[in-house]
LODOMAR-912250 format. One line per 8 residues: for each residue x, y, z of C-alpha. Coordinates in nm, 2 decimals. Each point is the difference from the previous one (the first is absolute). Example, Ala and Ser with C-alpha at 12.3 -4.5 7.8 and 13.67 -1.06 7.14 Angstrom:
1.23 -0.45 0.78 | 0.14 0.34 -0.07 $
//
This chain:
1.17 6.05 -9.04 | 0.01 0.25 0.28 | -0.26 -0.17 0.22 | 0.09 -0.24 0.28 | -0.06 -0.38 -0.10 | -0.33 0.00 0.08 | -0.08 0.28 -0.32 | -0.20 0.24 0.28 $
0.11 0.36 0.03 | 0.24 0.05 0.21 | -0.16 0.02 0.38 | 0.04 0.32 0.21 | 0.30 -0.14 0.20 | 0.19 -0.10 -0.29 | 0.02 0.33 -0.17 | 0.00 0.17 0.34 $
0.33 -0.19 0.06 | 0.12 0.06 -0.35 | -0.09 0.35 -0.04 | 0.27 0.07 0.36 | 0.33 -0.16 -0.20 | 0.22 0.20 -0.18 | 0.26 -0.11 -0.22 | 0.33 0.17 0.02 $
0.27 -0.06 -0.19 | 0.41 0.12 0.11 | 0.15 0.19 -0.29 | -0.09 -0.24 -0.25 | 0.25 -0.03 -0.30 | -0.18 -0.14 -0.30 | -0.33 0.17 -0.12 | -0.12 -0.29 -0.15 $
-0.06 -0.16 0.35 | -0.14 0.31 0.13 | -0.27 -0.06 -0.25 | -0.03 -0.35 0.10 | -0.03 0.01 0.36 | -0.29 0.20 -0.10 | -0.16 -0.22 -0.25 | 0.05 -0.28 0.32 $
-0.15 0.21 0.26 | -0.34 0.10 -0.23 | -0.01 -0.39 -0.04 | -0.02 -0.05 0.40 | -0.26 0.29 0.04 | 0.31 0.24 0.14 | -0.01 0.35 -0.09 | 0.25 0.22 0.23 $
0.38 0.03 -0.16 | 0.27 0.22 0.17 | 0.33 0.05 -0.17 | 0.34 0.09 0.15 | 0.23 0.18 -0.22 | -0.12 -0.21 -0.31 | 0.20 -0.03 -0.31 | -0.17 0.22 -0.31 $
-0.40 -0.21 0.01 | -0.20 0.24 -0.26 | 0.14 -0.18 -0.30 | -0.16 -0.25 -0.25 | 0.19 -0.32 0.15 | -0.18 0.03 0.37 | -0.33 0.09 -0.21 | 0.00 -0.28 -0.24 $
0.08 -0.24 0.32 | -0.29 0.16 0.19 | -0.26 -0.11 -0.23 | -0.32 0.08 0.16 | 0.14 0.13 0.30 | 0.14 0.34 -0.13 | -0.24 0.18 0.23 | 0.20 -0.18 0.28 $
0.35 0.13 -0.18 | -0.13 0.35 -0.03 | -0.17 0.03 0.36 | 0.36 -0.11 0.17 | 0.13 0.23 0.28 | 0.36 0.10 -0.06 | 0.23 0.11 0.29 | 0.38 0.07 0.06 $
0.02 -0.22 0.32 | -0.10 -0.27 0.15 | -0.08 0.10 0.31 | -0.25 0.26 -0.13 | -0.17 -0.28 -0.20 | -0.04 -0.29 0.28 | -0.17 0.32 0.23 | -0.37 -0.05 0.11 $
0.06 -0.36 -0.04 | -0.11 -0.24 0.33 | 0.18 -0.30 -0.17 | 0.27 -0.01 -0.21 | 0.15 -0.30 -0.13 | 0.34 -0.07 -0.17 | 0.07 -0.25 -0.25 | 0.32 -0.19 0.00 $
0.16 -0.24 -0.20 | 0.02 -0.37 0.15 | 0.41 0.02 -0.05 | 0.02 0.29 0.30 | 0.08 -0.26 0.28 | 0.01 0.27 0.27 | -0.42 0.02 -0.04 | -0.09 -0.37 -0.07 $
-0.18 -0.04 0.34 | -0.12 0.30 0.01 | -0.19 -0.03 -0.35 | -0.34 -0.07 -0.08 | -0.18 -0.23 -0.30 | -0.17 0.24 -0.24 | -0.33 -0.25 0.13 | 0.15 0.11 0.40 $
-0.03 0.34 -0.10 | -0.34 -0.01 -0.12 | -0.12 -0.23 0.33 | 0.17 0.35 0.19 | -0.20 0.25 -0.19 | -0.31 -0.17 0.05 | 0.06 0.05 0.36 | 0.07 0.39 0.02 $
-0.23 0.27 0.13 | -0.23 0.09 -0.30 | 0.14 0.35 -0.04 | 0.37 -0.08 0.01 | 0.14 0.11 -0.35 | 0.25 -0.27 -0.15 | 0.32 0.11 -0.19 | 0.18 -0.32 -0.23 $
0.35 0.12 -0.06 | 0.19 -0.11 -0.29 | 0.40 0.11 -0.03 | 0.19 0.05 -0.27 | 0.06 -0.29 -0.31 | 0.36 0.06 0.05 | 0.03 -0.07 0.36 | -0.32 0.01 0.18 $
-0.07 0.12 0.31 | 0.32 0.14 0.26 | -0.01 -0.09 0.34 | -0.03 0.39 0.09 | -0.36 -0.04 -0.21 | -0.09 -0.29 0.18 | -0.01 0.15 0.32 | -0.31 0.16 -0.11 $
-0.17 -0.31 -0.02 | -0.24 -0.14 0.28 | -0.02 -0.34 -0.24 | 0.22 -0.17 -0.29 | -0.13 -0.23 -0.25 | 0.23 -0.22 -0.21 | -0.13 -0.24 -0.31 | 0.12 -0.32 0.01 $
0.21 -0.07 -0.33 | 0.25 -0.31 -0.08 | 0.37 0.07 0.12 | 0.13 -0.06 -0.32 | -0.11 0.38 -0.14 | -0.18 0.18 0.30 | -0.06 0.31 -0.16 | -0.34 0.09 -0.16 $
-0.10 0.28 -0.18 | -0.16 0.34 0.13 | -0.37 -0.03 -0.16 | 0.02 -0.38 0.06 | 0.06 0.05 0.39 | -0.28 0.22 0.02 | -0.24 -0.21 -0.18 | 0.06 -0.30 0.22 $
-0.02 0.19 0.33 | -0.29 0.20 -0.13 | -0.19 -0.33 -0.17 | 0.08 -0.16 0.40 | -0.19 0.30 0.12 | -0.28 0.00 -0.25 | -0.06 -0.40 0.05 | -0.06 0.03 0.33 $
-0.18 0.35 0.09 | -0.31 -0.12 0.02 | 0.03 -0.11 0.32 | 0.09 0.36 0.12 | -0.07 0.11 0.36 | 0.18 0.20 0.19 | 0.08 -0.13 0.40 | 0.22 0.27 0.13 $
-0.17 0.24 0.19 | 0.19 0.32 -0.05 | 0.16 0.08 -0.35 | 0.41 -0.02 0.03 | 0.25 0.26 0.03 | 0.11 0.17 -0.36 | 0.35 -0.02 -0.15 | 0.08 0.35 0.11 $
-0.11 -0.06 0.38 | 0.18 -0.28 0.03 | 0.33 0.14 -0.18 | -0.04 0.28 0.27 | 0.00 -0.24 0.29 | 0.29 -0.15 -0.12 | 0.21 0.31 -0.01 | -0.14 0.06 0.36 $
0.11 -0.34 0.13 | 0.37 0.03 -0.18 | 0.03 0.39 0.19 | -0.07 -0.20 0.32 | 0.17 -0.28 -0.04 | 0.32 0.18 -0.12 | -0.05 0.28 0.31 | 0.02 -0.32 0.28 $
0.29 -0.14 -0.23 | -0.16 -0.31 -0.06 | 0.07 0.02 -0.37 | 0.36 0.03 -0.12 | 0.14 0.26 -0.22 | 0.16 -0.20 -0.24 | -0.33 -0.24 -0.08 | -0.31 0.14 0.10 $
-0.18 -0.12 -0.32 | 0.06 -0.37 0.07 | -0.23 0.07 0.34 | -0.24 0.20 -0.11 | -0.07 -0.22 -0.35 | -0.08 -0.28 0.25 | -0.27 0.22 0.20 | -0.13 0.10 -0.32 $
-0.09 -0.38 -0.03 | -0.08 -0.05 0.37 | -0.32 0.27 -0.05 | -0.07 -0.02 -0.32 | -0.11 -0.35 0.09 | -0.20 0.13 0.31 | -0.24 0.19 -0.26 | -0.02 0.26 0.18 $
-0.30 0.26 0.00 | 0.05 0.35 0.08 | -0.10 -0.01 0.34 | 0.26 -0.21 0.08 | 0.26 0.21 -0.20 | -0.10 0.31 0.22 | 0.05 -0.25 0.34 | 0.33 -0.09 -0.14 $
0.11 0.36 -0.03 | -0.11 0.07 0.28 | 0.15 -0.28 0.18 | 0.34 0.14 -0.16 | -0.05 0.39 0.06 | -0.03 -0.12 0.37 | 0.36 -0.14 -0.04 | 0.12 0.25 -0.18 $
-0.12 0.23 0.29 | 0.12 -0.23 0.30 | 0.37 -0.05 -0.16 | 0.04 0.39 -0.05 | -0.16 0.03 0.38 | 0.31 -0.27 0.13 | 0.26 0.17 -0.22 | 0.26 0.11 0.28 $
0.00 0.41 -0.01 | 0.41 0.23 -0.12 | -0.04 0.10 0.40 | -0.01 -0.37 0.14 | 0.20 -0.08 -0.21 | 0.27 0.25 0.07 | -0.03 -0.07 0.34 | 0.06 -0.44 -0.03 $
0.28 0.13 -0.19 | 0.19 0.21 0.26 | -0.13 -0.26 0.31 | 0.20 -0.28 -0.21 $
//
């Protein structure tokens, strides 16, 4: 237990890759799983937990389901939103239920996910997002995401428990680590630089009127896929401002001035 198959130590890349995940976990209702999503990451050689607006964790239930991993329980970051917790992350990835038709081909495999981190700059730090037990993740929440994972379960009862979800995406990444290396040549764009080139594409896009008033989420939820597949590093987010401060700038250059405009009026 807790070596790879072989029964060597685990090699550099394994724990280098292991050592960038962090666990974080959505307002979580039930102590109890708290405790044993942190039994199941100490089992895959995960040691990073982030909790959003948890339910009350420091009692004996989430201890007694710990076990061993109490040191994982007691070192867990707490925070009042999610956005503060998913910042400084390169790669965040939301898990969804495999009942949320709107994402099925969009989703990955827990064993597609791990084939995607083996591929990402070695420096990129990985966020796996878990939602509520209640509900999961919102759509508002998901547009955080670069990536979503789902875990294949029969149609008959979809719906698997907190701590059990983590240990099968986290036992997926574990399995296959070894065979770490990163290929990306440039670590990728944070949460928080990518939520602000959002907010600067929806300004522009709204100041040229190509989004509507009524719907502008519908739009910008679909651009939030479009990049968030492109893996963008942050080079290319500063290009892509850029690119969009120049339109900004050019449609506030072509805007017709009160004078002309006064004057069209009283030639028509």
């Amino acid at each position: 237990m807790g070596q790879p198959e072989n029964g060597q130590p685990l090699g550099r890349t394994m724990k280098s890759l292991l050592d960038r995940i962090t666990i974080i976990l959505h307002s979580p209702l039930h102590p109890g799983n708290i405790g044993s999503a942190a039994r199941a990451m100490k089992n895959m050689g995960l040691s990073r937990l982030r909790l959003v607006s948890p339910c009350d964790f420091k009692c004996d239930i989430a201890e007694w389901m710990a076990v061993s991993a109490k040191d994982i329980l007691h070192r867990a970051e707490v925070f009042d939103d999610l956005k503060t917790a998913v910042s400084g992350s390169n790669f965040l990835i939301g898990t969804i239920p495999p009942d949320r038709p709107r994402f099925i081909s969009q989703v990955l495999t827990p064993r597609k996910l791990t084939e995607r981190l083996l591929k990402i700059h070695p420096e990129d730090r990985i966020s796996i997002l878990f939602g509520p037990e209640d509900r999961g993740l919102s759509n508002q929440e998901l547009d955080l995401c670069h990536e979503f994972v789902s875990i294949p379960s029969h149609p008959d009862y979809p719906s698997l428990n907190l701590a059990q979800a983590v240990m099968v995406i986290a036992y997926e990444i574990f399995s296959t680590a070894e065979n770490q290396g990163g290929i990306e040549t440039r670590p990728l764009a944070d949460v928080i630089s990518m939520e602000q080139m959002f907010r600067h594409i929806e300004e522009t896009l709204s100041s040229i009127g190509f989004l509507g008033r009524e719907n502008p989420d519908h739009i910008m939820r679909d651009l939030h896929r479009i990049f968030g597949r492109a893996h963008l590093n942050e080079r290319e987010v500063r290009i892509l401002r850029g690119i969009f401060r120049q339109v900004n700038w050019a449609s506030r250059r072509n805007e017709p001035k009160d004078h002309d405009q006064g004057i069209s009026r009283r030639e028509g």
